[in-house]
C-alpha positions as CSV (number, residue, x, y, z in Angstrom):
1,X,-10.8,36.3,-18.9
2,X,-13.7,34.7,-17.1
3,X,-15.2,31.7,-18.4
4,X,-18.6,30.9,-19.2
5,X,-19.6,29.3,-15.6
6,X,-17.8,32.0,-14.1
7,X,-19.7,34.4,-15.0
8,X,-22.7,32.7,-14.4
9,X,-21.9,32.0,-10.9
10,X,-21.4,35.6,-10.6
11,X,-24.4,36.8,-12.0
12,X,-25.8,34.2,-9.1
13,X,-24.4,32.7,-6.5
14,X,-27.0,29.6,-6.6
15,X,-27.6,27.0,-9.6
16,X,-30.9,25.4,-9.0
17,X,-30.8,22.0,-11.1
18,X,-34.1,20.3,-11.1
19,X,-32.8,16.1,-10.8
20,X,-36.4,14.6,-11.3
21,X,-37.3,17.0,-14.5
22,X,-33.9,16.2,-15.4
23,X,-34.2,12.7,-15.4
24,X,-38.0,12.4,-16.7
25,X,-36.9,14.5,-19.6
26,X,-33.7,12.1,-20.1
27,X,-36.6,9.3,-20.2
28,X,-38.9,10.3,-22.7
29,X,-37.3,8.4,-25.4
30,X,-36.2,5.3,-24.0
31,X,-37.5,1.7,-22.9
32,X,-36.2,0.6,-18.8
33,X,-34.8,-2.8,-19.0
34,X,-33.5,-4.7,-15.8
35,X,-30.7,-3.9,-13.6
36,X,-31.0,-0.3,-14.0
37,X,-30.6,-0.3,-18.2
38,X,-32.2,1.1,-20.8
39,X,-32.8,1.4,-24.5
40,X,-34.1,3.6,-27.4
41,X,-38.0,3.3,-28.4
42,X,-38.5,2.2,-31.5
43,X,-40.8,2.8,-33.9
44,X,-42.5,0.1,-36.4
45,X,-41.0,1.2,-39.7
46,X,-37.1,0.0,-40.8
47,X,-33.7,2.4,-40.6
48,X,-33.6,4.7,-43.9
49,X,-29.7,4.1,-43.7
50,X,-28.2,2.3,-47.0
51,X,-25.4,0.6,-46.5
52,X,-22.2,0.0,-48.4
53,X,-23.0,-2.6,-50.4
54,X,-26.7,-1.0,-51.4
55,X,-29.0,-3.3,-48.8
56,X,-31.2,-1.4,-46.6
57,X,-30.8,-1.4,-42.8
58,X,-33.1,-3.7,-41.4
59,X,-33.2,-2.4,-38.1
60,X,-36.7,-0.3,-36.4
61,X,-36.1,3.4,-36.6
62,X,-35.7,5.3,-33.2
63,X,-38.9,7.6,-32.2
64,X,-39.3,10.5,-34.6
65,X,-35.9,10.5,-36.2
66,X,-35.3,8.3,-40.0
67,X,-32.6,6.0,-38.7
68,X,-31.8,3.3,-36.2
69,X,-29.4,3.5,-32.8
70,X,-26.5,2.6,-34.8
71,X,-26.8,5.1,-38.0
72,X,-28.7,7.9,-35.9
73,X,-26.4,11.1,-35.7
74,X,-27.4,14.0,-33.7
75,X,-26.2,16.8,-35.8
């Protein structure tokens, strides 16, 4: 049985990757920091996420999601 890149390969022999699309895509949503980091945008309103104990995350929400970087799932 062939598997998936298999048969792509065999469909064509050449995979044209596009780095600098790539990696302007990767960089929508994130803030360049120094030595080559990087972080999440925020936006100005607080993480939806309730915790255990019934207090509201205090935390900025990421860019066009509800919850922060540590309660954001990407389901």
């Amino acid at each position: 049985m062939l598997s998936m890149r298999q048969a792509l390969m065999n469909e064509s022999d050449q995979i044209s990757i596009d780095f600098d699309e790539a990696s302007n895509a990767w960089r929508q949503n994130k803030n360049q920091l120094k030595n080559g980091m990087f972080s999440y945008k925020k936006s100005s309103k607080n993480c939806c996420y309730v915790c255990e104990d019934g207090k509201k995350c205090r935390k900025k929400q990421l860019l066009n999601d509800k919850f922060c970087q540590w309660h954001f799932s990407p389901n």
